[in-house]
C-alpha atoms as an extended CHARMM CRD file, in Angstrom:
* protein
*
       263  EXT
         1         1  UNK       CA             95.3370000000     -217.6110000000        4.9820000000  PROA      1               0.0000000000
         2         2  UNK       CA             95.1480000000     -215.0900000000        1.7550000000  PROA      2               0.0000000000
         3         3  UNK       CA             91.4810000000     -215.4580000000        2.1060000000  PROA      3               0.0000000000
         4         4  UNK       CA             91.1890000000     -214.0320000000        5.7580000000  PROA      4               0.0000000000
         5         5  UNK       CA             94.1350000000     -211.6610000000        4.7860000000  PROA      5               0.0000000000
         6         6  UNK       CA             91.5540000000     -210.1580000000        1.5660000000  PROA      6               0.0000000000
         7         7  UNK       CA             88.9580000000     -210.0510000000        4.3630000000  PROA      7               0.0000000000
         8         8  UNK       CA             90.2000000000     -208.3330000000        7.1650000000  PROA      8               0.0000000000
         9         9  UNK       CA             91.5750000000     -205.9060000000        4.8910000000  PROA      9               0.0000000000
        10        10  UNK       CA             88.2360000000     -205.2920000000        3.1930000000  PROA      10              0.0000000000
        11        11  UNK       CA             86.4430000000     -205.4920000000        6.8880000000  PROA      11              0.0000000000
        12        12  UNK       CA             89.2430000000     -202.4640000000        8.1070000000  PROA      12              0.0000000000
        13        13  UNK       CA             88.8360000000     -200.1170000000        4.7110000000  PROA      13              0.0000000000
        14        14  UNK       CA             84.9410000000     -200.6690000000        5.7890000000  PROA      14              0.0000000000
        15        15  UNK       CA             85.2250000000     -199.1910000000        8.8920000000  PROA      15              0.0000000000
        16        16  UNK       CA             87.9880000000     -196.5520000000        7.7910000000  PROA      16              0.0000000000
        17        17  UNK       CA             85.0210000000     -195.5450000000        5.1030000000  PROA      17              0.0000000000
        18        18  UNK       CA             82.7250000000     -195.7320000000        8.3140000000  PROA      18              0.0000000000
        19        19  UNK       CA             84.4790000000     -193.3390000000       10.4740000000  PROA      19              0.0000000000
        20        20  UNK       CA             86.5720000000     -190.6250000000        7.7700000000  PROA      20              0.0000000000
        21        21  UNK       CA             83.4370000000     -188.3730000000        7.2310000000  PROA      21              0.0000000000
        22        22  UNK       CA             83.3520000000     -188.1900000000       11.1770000000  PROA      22              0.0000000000
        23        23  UNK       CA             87.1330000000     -188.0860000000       11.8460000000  PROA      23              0.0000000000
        24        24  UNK       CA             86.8680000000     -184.9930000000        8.7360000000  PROA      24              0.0000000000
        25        25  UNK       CA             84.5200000000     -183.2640000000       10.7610000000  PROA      25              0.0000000000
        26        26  UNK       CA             86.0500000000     -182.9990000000       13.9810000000  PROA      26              0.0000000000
        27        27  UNK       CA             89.1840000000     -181.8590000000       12.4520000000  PROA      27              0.0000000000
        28        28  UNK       CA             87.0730000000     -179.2990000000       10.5540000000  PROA      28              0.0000000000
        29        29  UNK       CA             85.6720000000     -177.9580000000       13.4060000000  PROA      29              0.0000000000
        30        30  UNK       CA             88.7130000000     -177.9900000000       15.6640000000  PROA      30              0.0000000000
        31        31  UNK       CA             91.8890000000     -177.9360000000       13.3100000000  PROA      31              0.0000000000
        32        32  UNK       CA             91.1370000000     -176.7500000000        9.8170000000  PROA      32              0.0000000000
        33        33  UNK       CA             90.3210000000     -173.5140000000       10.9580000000  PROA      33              0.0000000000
        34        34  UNK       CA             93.5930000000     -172.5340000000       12.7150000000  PROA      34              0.0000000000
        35        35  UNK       CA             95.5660000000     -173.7180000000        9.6810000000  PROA      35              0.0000000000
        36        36  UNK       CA             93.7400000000     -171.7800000000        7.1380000000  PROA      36              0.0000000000
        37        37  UNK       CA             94.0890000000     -169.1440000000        9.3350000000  PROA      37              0.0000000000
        38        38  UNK       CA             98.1220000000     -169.2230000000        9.6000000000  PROA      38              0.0000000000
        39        39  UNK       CA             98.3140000000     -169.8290000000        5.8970000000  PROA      39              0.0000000000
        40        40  UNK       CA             96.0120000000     -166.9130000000        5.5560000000  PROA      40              0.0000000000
        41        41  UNK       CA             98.1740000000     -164.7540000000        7.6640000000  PROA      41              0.0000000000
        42        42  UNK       CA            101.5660000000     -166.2370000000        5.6700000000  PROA      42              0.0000000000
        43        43  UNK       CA            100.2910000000     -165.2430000000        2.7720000000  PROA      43              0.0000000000
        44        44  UNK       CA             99.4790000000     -162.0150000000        4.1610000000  PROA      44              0.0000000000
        45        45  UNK       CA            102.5430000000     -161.5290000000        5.3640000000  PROA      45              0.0000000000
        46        46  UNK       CA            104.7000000000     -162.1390000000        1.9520000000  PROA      46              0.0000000000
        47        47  UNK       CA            102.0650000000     -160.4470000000       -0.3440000000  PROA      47              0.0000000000
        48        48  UNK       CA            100.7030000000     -157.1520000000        1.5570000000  PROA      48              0.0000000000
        49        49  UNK       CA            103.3800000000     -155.5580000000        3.8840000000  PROA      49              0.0000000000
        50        50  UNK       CA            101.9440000000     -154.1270000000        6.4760000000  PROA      50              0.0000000000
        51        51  UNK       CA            101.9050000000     -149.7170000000        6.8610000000  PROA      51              0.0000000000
        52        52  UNK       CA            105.8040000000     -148.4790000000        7.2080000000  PROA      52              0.0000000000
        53        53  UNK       CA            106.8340000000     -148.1820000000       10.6160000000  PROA      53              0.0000000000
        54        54  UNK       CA            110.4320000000     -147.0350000000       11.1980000000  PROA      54              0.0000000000
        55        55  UNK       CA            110.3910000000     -148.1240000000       14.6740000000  PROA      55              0.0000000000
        56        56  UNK       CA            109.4850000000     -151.5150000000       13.9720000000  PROA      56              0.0000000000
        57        57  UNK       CA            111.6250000000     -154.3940000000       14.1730000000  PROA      57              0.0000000000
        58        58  UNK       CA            110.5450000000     -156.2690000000       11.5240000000  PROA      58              0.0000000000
        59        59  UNK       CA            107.6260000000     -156.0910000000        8.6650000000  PROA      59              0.0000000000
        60        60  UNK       CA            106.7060000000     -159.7350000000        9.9420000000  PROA      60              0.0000000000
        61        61  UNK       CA            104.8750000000     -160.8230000000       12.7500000000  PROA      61              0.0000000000
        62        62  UNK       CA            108.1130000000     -161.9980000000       14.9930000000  PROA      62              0.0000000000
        63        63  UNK       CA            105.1700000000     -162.9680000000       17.6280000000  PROA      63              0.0000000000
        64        64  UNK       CA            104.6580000000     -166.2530000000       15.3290000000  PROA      64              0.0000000000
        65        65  UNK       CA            107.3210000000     -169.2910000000       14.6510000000  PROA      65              0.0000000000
        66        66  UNK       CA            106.3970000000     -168.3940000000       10.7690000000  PROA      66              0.0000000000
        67        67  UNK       CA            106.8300000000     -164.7070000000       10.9250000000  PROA      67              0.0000000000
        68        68  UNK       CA            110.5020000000     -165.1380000000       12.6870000000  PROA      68              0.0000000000
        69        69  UNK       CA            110.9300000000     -167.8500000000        9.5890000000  PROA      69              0.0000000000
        70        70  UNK       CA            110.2030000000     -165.1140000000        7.2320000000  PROA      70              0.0000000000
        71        71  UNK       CA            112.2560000000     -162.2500000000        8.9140000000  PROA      71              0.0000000000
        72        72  UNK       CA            115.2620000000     -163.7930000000        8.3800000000  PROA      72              0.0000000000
        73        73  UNK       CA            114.3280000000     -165.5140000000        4.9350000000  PROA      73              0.0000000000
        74        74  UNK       CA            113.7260000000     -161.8990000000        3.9280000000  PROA      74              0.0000000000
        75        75  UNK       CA            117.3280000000     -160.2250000000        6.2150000000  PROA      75              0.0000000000
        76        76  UNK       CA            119.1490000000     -163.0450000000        5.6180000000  PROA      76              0.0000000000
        77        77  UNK       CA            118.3170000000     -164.9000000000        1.8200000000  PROA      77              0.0000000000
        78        78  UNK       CA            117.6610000000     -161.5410000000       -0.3220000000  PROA      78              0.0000000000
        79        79  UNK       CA            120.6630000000     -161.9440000000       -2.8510000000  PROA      79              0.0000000000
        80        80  UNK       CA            119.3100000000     -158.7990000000       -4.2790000000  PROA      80              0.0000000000
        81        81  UNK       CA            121.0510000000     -156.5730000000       -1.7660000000  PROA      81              0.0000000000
        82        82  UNK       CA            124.5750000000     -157.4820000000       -3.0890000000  PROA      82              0.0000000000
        83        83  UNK       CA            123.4480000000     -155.9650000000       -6.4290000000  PROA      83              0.0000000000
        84        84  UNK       CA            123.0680000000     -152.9220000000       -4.5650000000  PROA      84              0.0000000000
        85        85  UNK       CA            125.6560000000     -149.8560000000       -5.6990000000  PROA      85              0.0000000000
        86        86  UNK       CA            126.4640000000     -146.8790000000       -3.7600000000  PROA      86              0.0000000000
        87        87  UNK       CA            124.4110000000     -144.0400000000       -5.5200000000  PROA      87              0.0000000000
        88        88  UNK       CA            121.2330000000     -146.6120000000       -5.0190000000  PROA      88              0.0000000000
        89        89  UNK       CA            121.9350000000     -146.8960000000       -1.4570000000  PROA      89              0.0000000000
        90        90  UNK       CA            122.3880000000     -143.0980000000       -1.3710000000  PROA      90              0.0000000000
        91        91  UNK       CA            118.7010000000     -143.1650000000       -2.7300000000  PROA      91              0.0000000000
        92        92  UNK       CA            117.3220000000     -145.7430000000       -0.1520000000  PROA      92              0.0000000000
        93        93  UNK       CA            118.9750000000     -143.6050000000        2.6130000000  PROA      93              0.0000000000
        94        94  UNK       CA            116.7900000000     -140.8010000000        0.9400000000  PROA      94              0.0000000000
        95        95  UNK       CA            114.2390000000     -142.0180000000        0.6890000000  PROA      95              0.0000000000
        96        96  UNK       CA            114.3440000000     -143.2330000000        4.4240000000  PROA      96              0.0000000000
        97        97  UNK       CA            115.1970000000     -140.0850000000        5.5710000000  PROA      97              0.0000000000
        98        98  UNK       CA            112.4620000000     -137.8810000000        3.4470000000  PROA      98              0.0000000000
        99        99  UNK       CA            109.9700000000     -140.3260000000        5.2500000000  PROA      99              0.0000000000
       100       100  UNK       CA            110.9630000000     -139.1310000000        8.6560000000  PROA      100             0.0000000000
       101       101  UNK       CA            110.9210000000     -135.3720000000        7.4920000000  PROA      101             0.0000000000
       102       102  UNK       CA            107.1860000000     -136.0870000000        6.9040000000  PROA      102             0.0000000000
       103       103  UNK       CA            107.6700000000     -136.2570000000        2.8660000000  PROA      103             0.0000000000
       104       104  UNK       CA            107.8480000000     -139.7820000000        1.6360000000  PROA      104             0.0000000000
       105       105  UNK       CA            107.7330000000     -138.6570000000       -2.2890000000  PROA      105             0.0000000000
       106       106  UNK       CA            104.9720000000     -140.7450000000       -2.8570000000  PROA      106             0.0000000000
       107       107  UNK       CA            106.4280000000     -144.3600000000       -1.4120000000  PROA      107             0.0000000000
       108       108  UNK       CA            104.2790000000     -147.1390000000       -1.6250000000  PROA      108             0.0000000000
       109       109  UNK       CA            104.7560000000     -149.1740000000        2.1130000000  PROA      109             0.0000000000
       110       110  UNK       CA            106.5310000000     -151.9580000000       -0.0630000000  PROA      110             0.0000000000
       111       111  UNK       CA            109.0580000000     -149.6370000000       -1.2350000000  PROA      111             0.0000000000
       112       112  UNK       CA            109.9890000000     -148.3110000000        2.1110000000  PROA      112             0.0000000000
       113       113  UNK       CA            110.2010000000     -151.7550000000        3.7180000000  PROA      113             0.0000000000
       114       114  UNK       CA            112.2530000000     -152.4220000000        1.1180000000  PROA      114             0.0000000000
       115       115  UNK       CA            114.5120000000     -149.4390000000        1.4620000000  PROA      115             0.0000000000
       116       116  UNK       CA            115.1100000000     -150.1760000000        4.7720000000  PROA      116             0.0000000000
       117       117  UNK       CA            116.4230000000     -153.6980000000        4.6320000000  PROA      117             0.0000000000
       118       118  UNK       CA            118.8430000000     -152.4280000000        1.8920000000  PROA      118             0.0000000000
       119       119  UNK       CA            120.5860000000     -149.8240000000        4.0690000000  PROA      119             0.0000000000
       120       120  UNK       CA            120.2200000000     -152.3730000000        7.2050000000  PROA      120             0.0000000000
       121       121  UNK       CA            122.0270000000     -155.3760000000        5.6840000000  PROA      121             0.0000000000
       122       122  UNK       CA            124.3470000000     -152.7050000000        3.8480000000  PROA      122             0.0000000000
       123       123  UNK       CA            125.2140000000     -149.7740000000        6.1810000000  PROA      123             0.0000000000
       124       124  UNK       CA            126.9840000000     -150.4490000000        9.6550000000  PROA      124             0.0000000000
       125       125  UNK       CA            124.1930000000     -148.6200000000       11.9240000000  PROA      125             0.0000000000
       126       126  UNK       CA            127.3550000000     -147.2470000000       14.4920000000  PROA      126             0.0000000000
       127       127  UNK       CA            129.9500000000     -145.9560000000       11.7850000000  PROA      127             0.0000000000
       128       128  UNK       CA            127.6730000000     -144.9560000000        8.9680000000  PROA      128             0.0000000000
       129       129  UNK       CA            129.9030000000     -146.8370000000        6.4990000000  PROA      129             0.0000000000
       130       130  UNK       CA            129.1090000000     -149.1390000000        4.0860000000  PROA      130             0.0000000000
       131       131  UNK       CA            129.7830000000     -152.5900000000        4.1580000000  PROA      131             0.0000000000
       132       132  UNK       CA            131.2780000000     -154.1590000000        1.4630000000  PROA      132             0.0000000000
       133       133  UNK       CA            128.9770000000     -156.7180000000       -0.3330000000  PROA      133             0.0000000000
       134       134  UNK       CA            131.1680000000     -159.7910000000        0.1480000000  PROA      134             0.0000000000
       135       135  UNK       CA            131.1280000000     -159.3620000000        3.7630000000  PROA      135             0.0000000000
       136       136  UNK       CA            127.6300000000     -158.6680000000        4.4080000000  PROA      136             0.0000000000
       137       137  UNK       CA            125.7740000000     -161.2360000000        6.2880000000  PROA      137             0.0000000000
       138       138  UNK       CA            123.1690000000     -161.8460000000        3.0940000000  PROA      138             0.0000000000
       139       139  UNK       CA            126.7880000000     -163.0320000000        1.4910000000  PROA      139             0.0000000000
       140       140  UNK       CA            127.7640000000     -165.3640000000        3.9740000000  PROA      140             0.0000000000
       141       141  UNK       CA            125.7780000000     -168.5240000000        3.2010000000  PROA      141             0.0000000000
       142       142  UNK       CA            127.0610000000     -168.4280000000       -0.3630000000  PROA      142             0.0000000000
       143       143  UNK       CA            130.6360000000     -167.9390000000        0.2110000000  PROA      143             0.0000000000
       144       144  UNK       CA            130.6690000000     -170.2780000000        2.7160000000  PROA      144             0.0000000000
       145       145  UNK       CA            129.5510000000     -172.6740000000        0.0030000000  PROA      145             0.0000000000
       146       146  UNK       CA            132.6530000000     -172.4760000000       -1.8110000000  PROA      146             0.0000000000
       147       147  UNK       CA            134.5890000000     -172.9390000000        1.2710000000  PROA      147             0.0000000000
       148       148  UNK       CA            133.0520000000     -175.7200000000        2.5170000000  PROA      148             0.0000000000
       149       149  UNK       CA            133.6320000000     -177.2460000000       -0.7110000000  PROA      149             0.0000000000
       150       150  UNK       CA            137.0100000000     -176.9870000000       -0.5350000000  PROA      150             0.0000000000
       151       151  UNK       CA            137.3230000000     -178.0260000000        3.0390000000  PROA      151             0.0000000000
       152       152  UNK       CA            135.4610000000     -181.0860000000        2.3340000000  PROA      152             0.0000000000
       153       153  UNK       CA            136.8060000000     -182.4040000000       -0.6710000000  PROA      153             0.0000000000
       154       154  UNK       CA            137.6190000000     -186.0150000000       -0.8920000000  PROA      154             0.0000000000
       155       155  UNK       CA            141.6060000000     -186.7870000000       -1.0360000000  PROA      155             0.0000000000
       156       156  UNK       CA            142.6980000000     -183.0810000000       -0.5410000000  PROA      156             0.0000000000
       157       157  UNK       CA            146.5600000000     -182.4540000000        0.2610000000  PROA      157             0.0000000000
       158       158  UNK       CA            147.5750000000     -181.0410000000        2.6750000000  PROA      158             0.0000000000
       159       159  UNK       CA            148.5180000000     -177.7260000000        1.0340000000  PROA      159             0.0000000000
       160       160  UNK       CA            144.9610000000     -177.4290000000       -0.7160000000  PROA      160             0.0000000000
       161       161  UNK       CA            143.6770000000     -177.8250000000        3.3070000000  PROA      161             0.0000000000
       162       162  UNK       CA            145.8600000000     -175.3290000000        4.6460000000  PROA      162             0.0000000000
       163       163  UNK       CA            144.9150000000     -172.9450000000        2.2940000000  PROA      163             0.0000000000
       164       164  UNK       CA            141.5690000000     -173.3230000000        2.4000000000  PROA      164             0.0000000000
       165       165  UNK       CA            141.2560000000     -173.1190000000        6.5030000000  PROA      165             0.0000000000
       166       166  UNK       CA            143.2340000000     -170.2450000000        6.1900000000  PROA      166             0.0000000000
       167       167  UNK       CA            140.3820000000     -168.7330000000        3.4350000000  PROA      167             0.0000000000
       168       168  UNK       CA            137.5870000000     -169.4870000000        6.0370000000  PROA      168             0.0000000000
       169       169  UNK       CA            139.2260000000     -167.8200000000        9.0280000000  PROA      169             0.0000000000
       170       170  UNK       CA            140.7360000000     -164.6520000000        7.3190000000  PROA      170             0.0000000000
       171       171  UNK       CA            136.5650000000     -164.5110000000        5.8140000000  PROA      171             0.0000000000
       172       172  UNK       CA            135.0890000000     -164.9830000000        8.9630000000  PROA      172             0.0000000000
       173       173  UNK       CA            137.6270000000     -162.3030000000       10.3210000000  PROA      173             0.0000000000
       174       174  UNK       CA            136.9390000000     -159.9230000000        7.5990000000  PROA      174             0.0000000000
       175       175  UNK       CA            132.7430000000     -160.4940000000        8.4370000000  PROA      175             0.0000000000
       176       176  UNK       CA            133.3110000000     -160.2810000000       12.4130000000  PROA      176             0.0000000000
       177       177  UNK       CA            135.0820000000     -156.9090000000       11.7200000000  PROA      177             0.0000000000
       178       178  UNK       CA            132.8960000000     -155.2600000000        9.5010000000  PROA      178             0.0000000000
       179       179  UNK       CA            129.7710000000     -156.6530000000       11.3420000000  PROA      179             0.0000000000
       180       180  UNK       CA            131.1750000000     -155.6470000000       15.0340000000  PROA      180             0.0000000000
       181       181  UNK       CA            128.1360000000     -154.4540000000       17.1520000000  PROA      181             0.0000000000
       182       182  UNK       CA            129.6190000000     -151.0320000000       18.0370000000  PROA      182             0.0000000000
       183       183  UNK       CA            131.9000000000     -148.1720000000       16.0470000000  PROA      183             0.0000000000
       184       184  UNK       CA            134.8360000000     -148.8160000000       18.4300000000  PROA      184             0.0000000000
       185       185  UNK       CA            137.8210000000     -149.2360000000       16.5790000000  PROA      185             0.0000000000
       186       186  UNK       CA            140.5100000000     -151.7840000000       17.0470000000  PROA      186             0.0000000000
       187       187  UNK       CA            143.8640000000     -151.3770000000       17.1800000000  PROA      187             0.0000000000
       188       188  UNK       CA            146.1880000000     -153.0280000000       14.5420000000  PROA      188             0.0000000000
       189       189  UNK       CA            147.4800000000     -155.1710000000       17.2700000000  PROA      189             0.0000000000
       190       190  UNK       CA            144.8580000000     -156.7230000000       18.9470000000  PROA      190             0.0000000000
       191       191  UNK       CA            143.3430000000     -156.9210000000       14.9380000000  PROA      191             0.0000000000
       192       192  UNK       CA            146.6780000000     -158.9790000000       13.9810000000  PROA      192             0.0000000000
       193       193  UNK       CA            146.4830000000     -160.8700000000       17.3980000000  PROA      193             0.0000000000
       194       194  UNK       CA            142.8310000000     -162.3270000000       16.9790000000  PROA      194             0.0000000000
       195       195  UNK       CA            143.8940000000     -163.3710000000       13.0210000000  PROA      195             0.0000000000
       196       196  UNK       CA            147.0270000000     -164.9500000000       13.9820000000  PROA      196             0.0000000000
       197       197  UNK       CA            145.3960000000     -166.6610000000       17.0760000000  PROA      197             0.0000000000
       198       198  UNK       CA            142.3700000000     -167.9440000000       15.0240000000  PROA      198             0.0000000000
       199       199  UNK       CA            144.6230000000     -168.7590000000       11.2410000000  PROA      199             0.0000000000
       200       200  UNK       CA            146.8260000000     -170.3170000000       13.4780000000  PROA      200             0.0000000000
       201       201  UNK       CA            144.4800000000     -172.7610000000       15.2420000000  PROA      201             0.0000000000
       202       202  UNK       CA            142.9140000000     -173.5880000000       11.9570000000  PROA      202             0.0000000000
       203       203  UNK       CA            146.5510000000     -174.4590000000       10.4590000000  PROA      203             0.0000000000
       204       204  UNK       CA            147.8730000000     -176.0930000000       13.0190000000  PROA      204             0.0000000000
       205       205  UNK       CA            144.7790000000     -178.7860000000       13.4550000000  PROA      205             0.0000000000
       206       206  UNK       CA            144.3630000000     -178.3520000000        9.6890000000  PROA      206             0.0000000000
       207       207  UNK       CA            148.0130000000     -180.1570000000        9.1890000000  PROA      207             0.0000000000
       208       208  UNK       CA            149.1940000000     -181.3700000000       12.4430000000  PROA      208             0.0000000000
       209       209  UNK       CA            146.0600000000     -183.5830000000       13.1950000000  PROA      209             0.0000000000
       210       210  UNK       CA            145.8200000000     -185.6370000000        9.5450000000  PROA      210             0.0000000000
       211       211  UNK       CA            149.9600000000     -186.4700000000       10.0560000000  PROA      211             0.0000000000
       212       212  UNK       CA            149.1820000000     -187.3100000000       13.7150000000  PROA      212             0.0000000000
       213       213  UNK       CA            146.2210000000     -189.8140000000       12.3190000000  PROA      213             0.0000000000
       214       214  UNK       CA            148.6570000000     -191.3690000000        9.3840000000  PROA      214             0.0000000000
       215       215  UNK       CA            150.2800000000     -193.6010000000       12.4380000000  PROA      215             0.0000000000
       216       216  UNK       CA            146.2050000000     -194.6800000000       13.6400000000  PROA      216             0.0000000000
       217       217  UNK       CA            145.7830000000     -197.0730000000       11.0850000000  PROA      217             0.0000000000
       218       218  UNK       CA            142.4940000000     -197.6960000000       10.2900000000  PROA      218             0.0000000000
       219       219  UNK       CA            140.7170000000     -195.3020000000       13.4530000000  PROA      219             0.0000000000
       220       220  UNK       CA            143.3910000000     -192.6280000000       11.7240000000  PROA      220             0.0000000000
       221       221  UNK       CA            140.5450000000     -192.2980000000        8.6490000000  PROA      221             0.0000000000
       222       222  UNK       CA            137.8450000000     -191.4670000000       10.7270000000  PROA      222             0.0000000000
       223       223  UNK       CA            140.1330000000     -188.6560000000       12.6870000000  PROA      223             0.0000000000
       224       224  UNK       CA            141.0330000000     -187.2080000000        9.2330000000  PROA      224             0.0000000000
       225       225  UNK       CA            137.2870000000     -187.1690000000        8.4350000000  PROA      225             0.0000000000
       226       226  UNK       CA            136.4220000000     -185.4600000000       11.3760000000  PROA      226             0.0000000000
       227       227  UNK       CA            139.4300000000     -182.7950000000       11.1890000000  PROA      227             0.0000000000
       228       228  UNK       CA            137.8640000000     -179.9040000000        8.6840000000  PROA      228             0.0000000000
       229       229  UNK       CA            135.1330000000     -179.8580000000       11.1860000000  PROA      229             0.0000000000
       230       230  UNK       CA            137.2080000000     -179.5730000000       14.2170000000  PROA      230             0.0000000000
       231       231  UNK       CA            139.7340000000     -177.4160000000       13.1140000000  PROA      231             0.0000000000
       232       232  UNK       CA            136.6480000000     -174.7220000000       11.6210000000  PROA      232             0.0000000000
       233       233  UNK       CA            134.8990000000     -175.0850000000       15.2330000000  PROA      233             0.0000000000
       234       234  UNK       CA            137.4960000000     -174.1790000000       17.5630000000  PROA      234             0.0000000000
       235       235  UNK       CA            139.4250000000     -171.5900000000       15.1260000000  PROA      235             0.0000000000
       236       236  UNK       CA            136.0910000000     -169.8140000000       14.5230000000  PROA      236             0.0000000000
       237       237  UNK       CA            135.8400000000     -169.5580000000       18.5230000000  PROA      237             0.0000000000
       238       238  UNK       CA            139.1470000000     -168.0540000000       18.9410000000  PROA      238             0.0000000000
       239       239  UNK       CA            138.6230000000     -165.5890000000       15.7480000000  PROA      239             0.0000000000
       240       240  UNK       CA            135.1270000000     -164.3130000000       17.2800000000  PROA      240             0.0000000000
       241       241  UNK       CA            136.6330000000     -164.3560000000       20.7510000000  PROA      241             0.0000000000
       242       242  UNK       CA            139.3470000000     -162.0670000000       19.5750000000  PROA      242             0.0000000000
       243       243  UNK       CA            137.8210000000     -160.3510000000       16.4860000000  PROA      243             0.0000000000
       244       244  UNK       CA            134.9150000000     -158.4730000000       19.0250000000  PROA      244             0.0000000000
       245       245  UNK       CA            136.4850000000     -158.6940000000       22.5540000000  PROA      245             0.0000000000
       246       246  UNK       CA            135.8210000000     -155.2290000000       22.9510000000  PROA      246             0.0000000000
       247       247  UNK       CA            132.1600000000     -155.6820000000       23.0990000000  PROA      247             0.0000000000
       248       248  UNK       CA            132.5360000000     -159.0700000000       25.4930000000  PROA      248             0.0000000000
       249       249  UNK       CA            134.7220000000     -156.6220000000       27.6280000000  PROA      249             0.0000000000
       250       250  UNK       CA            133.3480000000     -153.5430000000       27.5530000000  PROA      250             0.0000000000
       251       251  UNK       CA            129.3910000000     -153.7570000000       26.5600000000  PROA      251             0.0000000000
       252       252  UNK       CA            128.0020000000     -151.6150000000       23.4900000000  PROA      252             0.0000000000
       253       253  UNK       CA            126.1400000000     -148.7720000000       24.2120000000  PROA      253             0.0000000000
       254       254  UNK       CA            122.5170000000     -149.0030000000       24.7810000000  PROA      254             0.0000000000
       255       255  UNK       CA            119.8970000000     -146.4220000000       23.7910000000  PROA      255             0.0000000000
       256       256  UNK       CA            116.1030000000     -145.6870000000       24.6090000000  PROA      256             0.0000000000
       257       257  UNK       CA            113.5540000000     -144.8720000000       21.9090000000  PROA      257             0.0000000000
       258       258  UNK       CA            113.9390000000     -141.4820000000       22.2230000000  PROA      258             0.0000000000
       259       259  UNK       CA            117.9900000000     -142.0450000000       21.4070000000  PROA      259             0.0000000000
       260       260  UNK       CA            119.0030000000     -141.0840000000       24.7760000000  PROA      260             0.0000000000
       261       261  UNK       CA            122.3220000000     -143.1350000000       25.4410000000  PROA      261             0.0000000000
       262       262  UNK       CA            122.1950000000     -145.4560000000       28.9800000000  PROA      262             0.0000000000
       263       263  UNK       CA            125.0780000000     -147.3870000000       28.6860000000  PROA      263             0.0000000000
């Protein structure tokens, strides 16, 4: 039986041998090409930015699953523009600005691009004002880190839960506001409102669904492991709901390219 086992195996790696330079071919003629060709234009993409163009949506080709991948690597993942202080904003607003006048002082394309994700991930396009680094959406992945961390820790009391539900809400309030899609502003009521509705959804799963589990027995563990998540989804709802009502409500204002308001 080992015999015919040693055999067959030698007869299939035969025939394997027989047909790879073939199979090779056909995928070199058909294949190979297109992915050299998206690598090619990857690479492209990361290493030579294409010329500046202010009305551009991106510096990557969003017409390509890889170039959306790389837009918001580049929006979203760039730690660097926490770093970023007020007088070098000033200067990337500047610089920005010198471009449109005609005079970009000598930019290099790479610099511009560059100059123009800093003020987009750190200036609120409506009010002009700058966002504070902890609540810019290049911040939120990491801070969320430590949150989740503390929302997920094994045998956490029930104080050490409340506390940290009420972290993530009053954050995620803090980044709604400061990331709202117009320059309305709020008043203090409806802000208190939405934070009370969403801290208080958060506590009050946070705490009252873990004692409501202790009487489950043994189906009572797998509520308490499921609680953090629950409790984050449907608080997170109401805060959003609440935090920008104003735009579900009323719209934001839309503009052609010539800045002509329509809405």
């Amino acid at each position: 039986m080992l015999r015919r086992s040693i055999i067959a195996c030698g007869a299939g790696a035969a025939v394997a041998a027989t047909f790879r330079p073939q199979c090779a071919s056909v995928l070199s003629a058909q294949d190979k090409e297109k992915l050299t060709q998206t690598q090619r234009t990857v690479w492209e993409q990361v290493t030579q930015p294409p010329k500046f163009d202010s009305s551009a949506a991106s510096r990557f080709d969003l017409g390509s699953y890889a170039g959306r991948a790389l837009h918001f690597l580049d929006a979203l993942g760039d730690l660097s523009t926490l770093l970023i202080t007020g007088e070098k904003l000033r200067d990337e607003q500047a610089l920005l600005a010198a471009h449109a006048a005609g005079d970009a002082k000598g930019a290099t394309d790479a610099q511009l691009w560059r100059a123009r994700k800093v003020v987009a991930s750190s200036v609120h396009p409506a009010t002009g004002e700058d966002i504070p680094a902890c609540f810019r959406f290049t911040a939120f992945a990491p801070v969320n880190l430590i949150i989740c961390v503390g929302l997920l820790r094994p045998g956490a009391t029930l104080a050490s839960a409340a506390f940290f539900q009420w972290m993530n809400q009053t954050y995620n309030a803090a980044v709604n506001w400061q990331n709202r899609a117009g320059g309305e502003e709020a008043s203090v009521r409806e802000l208190a409102t939405g934070y009370l509705a969403a801290t208080g959804a958060a506590l009050g799963i946070g705490i009252g669904a873990p004692l409501l589990a202790k009487g489950l027995g043994a189906s009572g563990r797998l509520v308490q492991l499921t609680v953090p998540m629950v409790a984050v989804s449907i608080a997170s709802v109401v805060n959003l709901a609440f935090m920008r009502s104003g735009e579900m409500t009323e719209g934001v204002a839309v503009y052609t390219e010539d800045g002509l308001q329509l809405v």
